[in-house]
N, CA and C atoms as an extended XYZ file, in Angstrom:
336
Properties=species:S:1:pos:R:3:atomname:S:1:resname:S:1:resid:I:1 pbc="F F F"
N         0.844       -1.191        0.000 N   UNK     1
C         0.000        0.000        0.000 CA  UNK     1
C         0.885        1.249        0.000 C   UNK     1
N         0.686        2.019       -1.019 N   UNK     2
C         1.285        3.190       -0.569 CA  UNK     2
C         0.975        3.885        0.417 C   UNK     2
N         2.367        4.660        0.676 N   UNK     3
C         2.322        5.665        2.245 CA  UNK     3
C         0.943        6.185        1.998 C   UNK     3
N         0.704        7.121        1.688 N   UNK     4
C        -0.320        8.232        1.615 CA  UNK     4
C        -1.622        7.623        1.719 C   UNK     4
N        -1.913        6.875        0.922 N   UNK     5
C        -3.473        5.638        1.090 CA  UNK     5
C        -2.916        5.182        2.422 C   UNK     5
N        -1.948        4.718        3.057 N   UNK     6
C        -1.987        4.242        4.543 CA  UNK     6
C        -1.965        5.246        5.251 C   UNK     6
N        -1.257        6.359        4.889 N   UNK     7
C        -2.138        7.888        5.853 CA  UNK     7
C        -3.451        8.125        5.963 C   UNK     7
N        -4.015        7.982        4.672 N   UNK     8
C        -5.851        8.318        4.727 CA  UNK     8
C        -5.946        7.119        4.983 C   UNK     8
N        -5.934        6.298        5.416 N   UNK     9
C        -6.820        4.823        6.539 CA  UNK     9
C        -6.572        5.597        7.776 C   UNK     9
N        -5.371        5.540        8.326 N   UNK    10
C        -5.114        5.316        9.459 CA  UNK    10
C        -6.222        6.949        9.951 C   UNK    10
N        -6.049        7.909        9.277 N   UNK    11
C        -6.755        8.542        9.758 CA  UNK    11
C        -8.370        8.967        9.364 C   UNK    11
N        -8.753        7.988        8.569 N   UNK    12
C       -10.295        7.600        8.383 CA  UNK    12
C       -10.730        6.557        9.350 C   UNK    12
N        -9.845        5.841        9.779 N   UNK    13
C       -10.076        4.879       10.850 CA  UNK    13
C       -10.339        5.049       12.032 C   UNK    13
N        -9.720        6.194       12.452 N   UNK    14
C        -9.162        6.660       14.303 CA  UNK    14
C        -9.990        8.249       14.147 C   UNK    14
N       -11.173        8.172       14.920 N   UNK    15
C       -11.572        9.457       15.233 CA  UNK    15
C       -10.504       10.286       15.889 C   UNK    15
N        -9.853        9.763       17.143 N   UNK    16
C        -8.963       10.675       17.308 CA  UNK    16
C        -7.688       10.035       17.516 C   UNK    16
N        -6.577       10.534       16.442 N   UNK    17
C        -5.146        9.510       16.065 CA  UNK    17
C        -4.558       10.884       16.475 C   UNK    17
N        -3.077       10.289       17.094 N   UNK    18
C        -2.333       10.976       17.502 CA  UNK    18
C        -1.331       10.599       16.686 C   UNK    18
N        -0.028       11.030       16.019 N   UNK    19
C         0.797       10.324       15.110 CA  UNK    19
C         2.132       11.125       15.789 C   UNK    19
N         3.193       10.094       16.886 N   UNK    20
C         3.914       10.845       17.325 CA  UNK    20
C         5.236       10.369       17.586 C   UNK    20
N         6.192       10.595       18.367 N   UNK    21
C         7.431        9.617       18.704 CA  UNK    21
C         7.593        8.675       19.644 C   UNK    21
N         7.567        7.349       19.954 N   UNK    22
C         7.438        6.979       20.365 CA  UNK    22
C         5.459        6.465       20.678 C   UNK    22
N         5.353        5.998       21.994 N   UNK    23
C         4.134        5.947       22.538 CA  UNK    23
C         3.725        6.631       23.410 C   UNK    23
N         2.256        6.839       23.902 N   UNK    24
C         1.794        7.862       24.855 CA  UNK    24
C         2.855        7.138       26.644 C   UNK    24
N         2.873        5.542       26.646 N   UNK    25
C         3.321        5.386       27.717 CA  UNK    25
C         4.979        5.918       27.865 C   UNK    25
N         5.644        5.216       26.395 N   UNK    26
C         6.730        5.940       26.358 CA  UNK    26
C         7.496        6.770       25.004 C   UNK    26
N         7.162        7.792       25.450 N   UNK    27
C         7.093        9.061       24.660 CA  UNK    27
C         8.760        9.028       24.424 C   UNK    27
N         9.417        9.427       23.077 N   UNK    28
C        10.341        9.392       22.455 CA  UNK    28
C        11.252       10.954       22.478 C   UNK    28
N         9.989       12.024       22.773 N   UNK    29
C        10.450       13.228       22.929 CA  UNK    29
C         9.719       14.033       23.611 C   UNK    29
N        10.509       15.281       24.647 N   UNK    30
C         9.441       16.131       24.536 CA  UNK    30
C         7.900       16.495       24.601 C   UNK    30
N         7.920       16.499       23.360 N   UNK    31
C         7.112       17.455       22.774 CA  UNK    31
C         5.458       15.998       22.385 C   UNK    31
N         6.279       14.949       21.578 N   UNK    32
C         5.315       13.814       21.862 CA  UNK    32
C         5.065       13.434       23.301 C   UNK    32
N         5.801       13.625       24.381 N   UNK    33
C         5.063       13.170       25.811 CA  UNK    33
C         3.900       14.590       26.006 C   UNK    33
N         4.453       15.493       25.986 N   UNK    34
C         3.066       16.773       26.348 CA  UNK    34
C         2.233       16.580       25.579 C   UNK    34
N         2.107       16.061       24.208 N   UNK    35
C         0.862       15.885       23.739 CA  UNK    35
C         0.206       15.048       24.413 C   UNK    35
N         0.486       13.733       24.586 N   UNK    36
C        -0.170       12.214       24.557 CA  UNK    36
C        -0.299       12.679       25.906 C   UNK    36
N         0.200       13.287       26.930 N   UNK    37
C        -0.347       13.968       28.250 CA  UNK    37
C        -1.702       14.727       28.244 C   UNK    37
N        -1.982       15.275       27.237 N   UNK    38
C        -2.638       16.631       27.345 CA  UNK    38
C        -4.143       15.867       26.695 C   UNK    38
N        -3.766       14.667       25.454 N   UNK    39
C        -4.455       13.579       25.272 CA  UNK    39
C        -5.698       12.669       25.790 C   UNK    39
N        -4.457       12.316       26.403 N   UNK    40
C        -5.204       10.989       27.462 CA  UNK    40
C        -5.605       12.222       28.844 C   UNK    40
N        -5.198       12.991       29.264 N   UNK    41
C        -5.706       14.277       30.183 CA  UNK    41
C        -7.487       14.647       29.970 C   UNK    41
N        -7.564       14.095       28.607 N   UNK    42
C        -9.089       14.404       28.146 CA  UNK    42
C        -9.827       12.949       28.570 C   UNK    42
N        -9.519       11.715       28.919 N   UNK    43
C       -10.367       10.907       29.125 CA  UNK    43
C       -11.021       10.183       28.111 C   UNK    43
N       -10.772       10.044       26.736 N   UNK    44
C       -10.973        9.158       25.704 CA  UNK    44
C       -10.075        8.322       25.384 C   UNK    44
N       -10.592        7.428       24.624 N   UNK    45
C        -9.356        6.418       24.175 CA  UNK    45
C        -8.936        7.392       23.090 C   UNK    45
N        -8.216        6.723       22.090 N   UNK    46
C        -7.585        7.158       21.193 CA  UNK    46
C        -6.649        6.811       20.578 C   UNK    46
N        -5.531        6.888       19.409 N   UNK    47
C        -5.054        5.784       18.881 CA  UNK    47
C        -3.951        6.352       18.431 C   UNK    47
N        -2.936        5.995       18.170 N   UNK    48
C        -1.803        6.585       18.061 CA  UNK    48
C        -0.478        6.004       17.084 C   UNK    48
N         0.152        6.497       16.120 N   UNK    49
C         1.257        6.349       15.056 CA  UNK    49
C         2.012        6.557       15.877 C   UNK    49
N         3.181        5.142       15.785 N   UNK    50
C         4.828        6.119       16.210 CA  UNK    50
C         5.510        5.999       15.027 C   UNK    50
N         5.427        6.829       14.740 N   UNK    51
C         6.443        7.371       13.281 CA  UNK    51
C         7.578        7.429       13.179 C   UNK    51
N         8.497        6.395       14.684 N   UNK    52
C        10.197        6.020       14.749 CA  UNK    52
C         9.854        5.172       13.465 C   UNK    52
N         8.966        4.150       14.411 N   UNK    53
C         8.925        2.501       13.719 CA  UNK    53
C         8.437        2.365       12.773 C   UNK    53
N         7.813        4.028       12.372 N   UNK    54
C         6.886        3.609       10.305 CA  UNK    54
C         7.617        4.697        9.287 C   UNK    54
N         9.259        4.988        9.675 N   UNK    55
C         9.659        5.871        8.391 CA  UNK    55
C         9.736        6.514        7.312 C   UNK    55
N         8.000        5.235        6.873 N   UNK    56
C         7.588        6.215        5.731 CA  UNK    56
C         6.586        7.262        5.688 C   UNK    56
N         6.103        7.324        7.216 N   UNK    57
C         4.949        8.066        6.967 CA  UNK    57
C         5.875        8.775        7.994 C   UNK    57
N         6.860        8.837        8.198 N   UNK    58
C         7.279       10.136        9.308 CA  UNK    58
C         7.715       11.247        8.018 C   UNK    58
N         8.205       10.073        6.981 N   UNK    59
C         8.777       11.287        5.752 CA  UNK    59
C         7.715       11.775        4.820 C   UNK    59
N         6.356       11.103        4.747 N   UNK    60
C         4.875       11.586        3.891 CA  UNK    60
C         4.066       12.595        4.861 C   UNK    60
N         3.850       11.911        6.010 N   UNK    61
C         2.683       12.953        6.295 CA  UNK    61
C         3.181       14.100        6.518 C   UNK    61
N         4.256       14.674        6.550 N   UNK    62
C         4.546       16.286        6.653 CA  UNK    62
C         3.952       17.200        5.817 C   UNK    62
N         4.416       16.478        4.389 N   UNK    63
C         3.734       17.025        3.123 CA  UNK    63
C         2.190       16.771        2.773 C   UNK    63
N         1.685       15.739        3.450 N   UNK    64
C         0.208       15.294        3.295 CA  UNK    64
C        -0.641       16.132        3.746 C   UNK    64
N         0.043       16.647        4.881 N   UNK    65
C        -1.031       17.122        6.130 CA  UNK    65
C        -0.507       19.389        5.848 C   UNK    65
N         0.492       19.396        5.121 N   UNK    66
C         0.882       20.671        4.720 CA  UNK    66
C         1.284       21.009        6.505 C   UNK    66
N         2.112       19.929        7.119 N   UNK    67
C         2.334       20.707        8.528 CA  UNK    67
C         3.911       19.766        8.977 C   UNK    67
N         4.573       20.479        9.240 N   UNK    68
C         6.444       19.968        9.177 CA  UNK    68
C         6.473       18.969       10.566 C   UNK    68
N         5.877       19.623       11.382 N   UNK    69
C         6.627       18.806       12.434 CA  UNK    69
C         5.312       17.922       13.422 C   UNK    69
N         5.830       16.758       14.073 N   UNK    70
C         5.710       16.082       14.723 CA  UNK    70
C         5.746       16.625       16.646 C   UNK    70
N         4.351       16.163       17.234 N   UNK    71
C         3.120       15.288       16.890 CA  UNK    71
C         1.940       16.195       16.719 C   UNK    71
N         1.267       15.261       15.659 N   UNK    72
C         0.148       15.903       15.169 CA  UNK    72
C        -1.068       15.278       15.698 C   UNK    72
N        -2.118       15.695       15.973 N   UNK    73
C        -3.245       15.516       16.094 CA  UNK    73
C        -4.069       15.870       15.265 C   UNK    73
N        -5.157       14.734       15.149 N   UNK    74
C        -6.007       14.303       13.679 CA  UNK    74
C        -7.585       13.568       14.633 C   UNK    74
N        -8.355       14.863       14.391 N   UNK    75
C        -9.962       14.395       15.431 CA  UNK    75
C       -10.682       14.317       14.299 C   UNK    75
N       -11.505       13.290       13.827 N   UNK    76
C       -12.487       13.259       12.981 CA  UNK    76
C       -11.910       13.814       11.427 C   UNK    76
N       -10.401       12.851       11.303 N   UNK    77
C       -10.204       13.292        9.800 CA  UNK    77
C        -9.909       14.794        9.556 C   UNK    77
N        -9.345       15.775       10.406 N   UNK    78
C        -8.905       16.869       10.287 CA  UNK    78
C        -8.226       16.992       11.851 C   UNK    78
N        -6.714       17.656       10.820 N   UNK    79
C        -5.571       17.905       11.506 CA  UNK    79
C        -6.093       19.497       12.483 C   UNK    79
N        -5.903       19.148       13.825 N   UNK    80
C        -6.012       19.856       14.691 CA  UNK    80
C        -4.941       20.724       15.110 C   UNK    80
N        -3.520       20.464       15.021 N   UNK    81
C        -2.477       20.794       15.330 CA  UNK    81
C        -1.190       20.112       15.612 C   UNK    81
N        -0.228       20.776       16.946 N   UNK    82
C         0.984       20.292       16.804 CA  UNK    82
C         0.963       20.539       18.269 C   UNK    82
N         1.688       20.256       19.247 N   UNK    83
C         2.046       20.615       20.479 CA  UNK    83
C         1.813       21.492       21.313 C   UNK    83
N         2.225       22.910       20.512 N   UNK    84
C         1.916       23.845       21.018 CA  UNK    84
C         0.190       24.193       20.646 C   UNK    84
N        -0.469       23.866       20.117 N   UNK    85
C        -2.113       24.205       19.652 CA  UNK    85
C        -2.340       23.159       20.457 C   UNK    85
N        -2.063       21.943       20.461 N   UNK    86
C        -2.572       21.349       22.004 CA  UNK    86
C        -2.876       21.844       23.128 C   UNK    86
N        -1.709       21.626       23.531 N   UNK    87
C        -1.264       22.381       24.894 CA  UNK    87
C        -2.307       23.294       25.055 C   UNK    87
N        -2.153       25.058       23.934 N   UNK    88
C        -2.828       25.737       24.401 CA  UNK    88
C        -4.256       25.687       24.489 C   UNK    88
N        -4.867       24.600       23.663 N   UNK    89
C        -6.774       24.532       23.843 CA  UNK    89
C        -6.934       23.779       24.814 C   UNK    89
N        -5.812       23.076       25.217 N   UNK    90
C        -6.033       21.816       26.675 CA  UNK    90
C        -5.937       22.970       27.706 C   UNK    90
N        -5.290       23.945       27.920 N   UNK    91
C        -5.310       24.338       28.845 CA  UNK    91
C        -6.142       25.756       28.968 C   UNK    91
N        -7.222       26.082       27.934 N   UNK    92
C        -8.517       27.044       27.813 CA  UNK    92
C        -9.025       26.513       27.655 C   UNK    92
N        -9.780       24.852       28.006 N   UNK    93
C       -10.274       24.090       27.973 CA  UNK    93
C       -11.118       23.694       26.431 C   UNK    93
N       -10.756       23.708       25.576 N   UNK    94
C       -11.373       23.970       24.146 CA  UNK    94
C       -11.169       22.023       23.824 C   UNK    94
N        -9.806       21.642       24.140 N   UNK    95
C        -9.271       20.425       23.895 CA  UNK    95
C       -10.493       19.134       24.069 C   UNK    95
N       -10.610       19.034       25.639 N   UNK    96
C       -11.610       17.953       26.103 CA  UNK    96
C       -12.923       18.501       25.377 C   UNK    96
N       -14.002       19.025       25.443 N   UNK    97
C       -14.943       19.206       24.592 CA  UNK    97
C       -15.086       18.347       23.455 C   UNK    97
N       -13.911       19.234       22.716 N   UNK    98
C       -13.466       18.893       21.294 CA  UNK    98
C       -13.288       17.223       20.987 C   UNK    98
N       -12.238       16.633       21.890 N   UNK    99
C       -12.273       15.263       21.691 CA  UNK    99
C       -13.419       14.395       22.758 C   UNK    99
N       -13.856       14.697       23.493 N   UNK   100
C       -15.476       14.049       23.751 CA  UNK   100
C       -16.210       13.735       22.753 C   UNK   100
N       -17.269       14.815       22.780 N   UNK   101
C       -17.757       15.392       21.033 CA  UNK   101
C       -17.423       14.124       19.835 C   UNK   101
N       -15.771       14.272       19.615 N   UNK   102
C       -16.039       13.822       18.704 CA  UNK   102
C       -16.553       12.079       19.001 C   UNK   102
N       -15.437       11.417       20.462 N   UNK   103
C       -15.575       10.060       20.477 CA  UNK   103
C       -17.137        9.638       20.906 C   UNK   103
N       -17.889       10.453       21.579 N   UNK   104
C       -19.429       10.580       21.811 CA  UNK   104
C       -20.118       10.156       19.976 C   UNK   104
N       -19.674       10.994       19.334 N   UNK   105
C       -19.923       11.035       18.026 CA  UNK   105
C       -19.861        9.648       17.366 C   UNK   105
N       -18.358        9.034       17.544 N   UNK   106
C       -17.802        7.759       17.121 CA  UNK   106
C       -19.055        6.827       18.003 C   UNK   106
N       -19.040        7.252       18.856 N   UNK   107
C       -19.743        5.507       19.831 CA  UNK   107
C       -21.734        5.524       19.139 C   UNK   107
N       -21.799        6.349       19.080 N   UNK   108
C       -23.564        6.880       18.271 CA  UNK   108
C       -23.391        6.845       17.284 C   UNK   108
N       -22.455        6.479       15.895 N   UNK   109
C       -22.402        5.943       14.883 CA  UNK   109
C       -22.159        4.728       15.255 C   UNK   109
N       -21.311        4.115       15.891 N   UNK   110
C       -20.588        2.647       15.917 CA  UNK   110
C       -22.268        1.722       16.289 C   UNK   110
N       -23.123        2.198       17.549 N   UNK   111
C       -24.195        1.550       17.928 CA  UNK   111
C       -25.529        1.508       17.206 C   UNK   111
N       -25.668        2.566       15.716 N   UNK   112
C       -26.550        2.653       15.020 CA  UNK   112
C       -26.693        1.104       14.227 C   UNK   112
């Protein structure tokens, strides 16, 4: 499969995909631990790329998503941001809403 068709699964698949370094338990950098903090801080599941172990989509989705750096967040098939746009709606509370909403959304399609 090409990269890019395995970019649009993975994120037609995962209401809310996190695509980052390492894992939320063990975060590879930084900047991927404050996300997957700020994340799982909201109380949904959620699903997550480590883009050490998939090289090709650490080198596609930059250009896919028109956004350079790593980790990105992707709620309902649109890129939300990067670390710092995390951070700051997690902490004006905009974040949790936002990913409720959507997985509320996911579970009332999934049970129809």
């Amino acid at each position: 499969m090409e990269t890019i068709e395995k970019i649009k699964q993975q994120i037609a698949e995962n209401t809310i995909l996190l695509y980052m370094k390492g894992s939320p338990k063990l975060p590879s950098c930084g900047f991927s631990s404050q996300a997957s903090q700020a994340v799982m801080a909201c109380g949904v599941p959620f699903a997550y790329v480590d883009i050490l172990q998939n090289p090709d989509i650490r080198a596609e989705l930059p250009k896919y998503a028109n956004w350079p750096t790593f980790p990105q967040l992707w709620v309902e098939g649109e890129l939300i941001g990067g670390c710092d746009i995390m951070l700051e709606m997690f902490q004006q509370g905009e974040l949790q809403p936002l990913l409720k909403e959507a997985h509320a959304r996911q579970q009332a399609a999934a049970a129809e």
